[in-house]
N, C-alpha and C positions, 0 to 999 in steps of 0.2 A: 504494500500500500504506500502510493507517497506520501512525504513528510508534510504536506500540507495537509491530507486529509483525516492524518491522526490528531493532528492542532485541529479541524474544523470536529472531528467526533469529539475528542475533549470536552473543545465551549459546547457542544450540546447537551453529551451527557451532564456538563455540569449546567444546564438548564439556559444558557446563552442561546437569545436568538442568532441566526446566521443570515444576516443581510445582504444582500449582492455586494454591497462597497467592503462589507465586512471579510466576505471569503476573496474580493480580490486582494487587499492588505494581504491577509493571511500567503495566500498565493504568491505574493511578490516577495516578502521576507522568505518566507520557507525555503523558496527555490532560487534564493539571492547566493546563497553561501559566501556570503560576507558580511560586513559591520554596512549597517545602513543610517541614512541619518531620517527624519521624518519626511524633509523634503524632498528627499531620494526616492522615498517609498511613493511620496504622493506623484514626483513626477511618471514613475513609471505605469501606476496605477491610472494616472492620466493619456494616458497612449493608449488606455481601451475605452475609458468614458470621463468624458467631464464631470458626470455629475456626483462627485467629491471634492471635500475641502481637508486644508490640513487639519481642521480638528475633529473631522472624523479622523483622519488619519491617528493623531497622538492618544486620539481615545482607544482604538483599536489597539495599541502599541501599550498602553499602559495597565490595558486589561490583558493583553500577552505575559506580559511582570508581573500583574496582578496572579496570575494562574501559575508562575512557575515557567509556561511556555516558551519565555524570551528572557533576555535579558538588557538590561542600560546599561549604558558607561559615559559618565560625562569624563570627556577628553580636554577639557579644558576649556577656553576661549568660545564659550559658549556652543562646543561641538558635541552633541551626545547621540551615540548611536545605540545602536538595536540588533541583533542577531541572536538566535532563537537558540536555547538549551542547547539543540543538540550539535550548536558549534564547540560546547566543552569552555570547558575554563581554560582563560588565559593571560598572560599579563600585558598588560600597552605600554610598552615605552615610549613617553611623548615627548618629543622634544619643545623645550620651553622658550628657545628662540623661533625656528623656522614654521616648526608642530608637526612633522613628519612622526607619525605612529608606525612605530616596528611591533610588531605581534612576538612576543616568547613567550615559551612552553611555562605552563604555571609547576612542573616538578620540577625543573629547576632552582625553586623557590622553594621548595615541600622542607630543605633545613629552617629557612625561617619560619613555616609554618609552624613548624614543630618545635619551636624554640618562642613562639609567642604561647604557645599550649602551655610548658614546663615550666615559662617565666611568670606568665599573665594570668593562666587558666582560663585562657580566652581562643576557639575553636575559632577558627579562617579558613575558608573555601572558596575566596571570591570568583564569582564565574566569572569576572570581568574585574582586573586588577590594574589600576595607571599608575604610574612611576615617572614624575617629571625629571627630567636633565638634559644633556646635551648628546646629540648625537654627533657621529663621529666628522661629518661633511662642518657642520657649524663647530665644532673645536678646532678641526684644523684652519678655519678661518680665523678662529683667533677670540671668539665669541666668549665671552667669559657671563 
């Protein structure tokens, strides 16, 4: 079954109407397999009908997070994107000069995990983790 129709049985069984603009959102994120931003979703969702706006869009997108089905990530400079569970947790490294986000593996992070568990007693699984600093193009420019 595709991954968008397991998201649209979901909101039903969990008693969610499924609206035309509703399952094309759904549609567009699901089979994105990328970070999307809202106006992303709406542009693309706009190439089959006009008839949406972006706040069905972020309503759609927030009852995704609401359900577990998706996930946010504010990237900074007012960028927040959207990609559904099953892209897996991962970390954004954002660059805080240029803002170029490099995507790493969130186990390479699993010592600090487990080092805020032992210090903190405080459990971290962020499906969506940002980490501001420089990347390596703005350091050798000299970017401090």
């Amino acid at each position: 079954m595709p991954h968008c129709e397991t998201f649209l049985q979901a909101l039903r069984r969990r008693g969610y109407r499924i609206t035309p603009q509703r399952e094309m959102i759904v549609r567009v994120i699901a089979h994105s397999g990328r970070h999307m931003t809202a106006e992303e979703v709406l542009e693309e969702v706009q190439a089959q009908t006009r008839s949406i706006n972006l706040a069905t869009v972020y309503r759609t997108l927030d009852l995704l997070v609401e359900e577990g089905l998706a996930s946010r990530a504010d990237l900074g400079s007012g960028r927040v994107v959207y990609a559904t569970a099953r892209h897996g947790p991962h970390i954004h490294l954002v660059c805080r000069h240029c803002g170029r986000v490099i995507d790493a593996d969130a186990a390479s992070f699993e010592p600090l995990f487990k080092e805020i568990q032992t210090r903190y007693g405080f459990t971290c699984r962020p499906p969506h983790f940002p980490i501001y600093g420089l990347c390596a193009e703005c350091q050798t420019k000299g970017v401090s």
